[in-house]
C-alpha positions in Angstrom: 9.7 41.5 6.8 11.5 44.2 9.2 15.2 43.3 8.2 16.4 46.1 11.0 16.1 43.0 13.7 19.3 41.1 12.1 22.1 42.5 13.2 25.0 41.6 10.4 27.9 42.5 12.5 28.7 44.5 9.6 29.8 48.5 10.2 27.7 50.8 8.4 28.9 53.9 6.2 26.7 56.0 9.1 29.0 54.0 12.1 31.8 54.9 10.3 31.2 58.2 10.0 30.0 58.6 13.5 33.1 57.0 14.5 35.4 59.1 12.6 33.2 62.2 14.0 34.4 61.2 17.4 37.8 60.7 16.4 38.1 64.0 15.0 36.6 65.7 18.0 38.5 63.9 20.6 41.8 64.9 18.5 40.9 68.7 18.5 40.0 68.4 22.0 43.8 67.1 22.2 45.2 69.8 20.3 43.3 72.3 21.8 44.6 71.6 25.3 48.0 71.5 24.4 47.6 75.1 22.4 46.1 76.2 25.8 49.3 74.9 27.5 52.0 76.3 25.2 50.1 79.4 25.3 50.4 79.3 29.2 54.5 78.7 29.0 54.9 81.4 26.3 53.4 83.9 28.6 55.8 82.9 31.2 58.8 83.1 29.0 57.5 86.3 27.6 57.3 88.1 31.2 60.3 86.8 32.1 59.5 83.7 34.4 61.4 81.1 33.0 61.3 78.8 35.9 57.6 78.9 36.0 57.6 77.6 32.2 60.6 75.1 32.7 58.3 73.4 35.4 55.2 73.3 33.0 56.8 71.7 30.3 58.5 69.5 32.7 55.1 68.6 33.9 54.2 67.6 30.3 54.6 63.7 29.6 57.3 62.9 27.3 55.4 62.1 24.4 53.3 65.4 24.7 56.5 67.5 24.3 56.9 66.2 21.1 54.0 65.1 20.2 52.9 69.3 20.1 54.7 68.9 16.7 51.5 66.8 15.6 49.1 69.9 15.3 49.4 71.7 11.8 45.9 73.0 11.9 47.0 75.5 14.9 49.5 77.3 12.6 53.3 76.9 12.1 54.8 78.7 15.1 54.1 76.1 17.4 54.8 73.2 15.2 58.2 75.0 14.5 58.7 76.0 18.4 57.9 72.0 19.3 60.7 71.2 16.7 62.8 73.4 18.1 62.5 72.2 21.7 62.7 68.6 20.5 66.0 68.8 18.2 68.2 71.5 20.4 66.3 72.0 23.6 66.4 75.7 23.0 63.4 77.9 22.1 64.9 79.6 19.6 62.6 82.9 20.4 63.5 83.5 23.5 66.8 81.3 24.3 65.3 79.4 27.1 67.6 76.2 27.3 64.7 73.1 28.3 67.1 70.4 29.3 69.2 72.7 31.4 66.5 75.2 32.7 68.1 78.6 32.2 68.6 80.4 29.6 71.2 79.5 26.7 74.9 80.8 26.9 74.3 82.4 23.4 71.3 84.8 24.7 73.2 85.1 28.3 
């Protein structure tokens, strides 16, 4: 007898894997956007055009801006940098004050 037919209800190691596969992915896909981002507003600060960064990470929702802190496997910096932001509001690489939008009195 072909005991495929009954369906238990009960997960299988292989539909857990598969959904942990798909978890995985949709988190780097996550991650990998907001890298793309950050990237983009470093640029900006980097060249000078701090206005043009202060409105992308304005644009960000709320939980994004901190929640750049929750990706270890890109590296340090930006973990660090998202701190940063989070804590004082001040990149502490280039002085640019996010709550205010200009730079900080201590780089001015």
């Amino acid at each position: 007898m072909d005991m495929s037919q009954y369906n238990t209800g009960k997960k299988t190691a292989l539909d857990k894997v598969k959904e942990d596969l798909a978890r995985v992915k949709r988190h780097n896909a996550y991650v990998d956007k907001h890298w793309e981002v950050m990237n983009e507003i470093r640029w900006h600060l980097k060249v000078g055009e701090y206005e043009q960064a202060h409105e992308m990470f304005n644009e960000l929702p709320e939980q994004d801006k901190i929640g750049l802190d929750l990706a270890p496997s890109k590296g340090g910096m930006l973990k660090t940098w998202a701190r940063s932001i989070a804590i004082k509001g001040v990149d502490t690489a280039t002085g640019w004050d996010w709550w205010s939008g200009r730079l900080s009195k201590k780089t001015e």
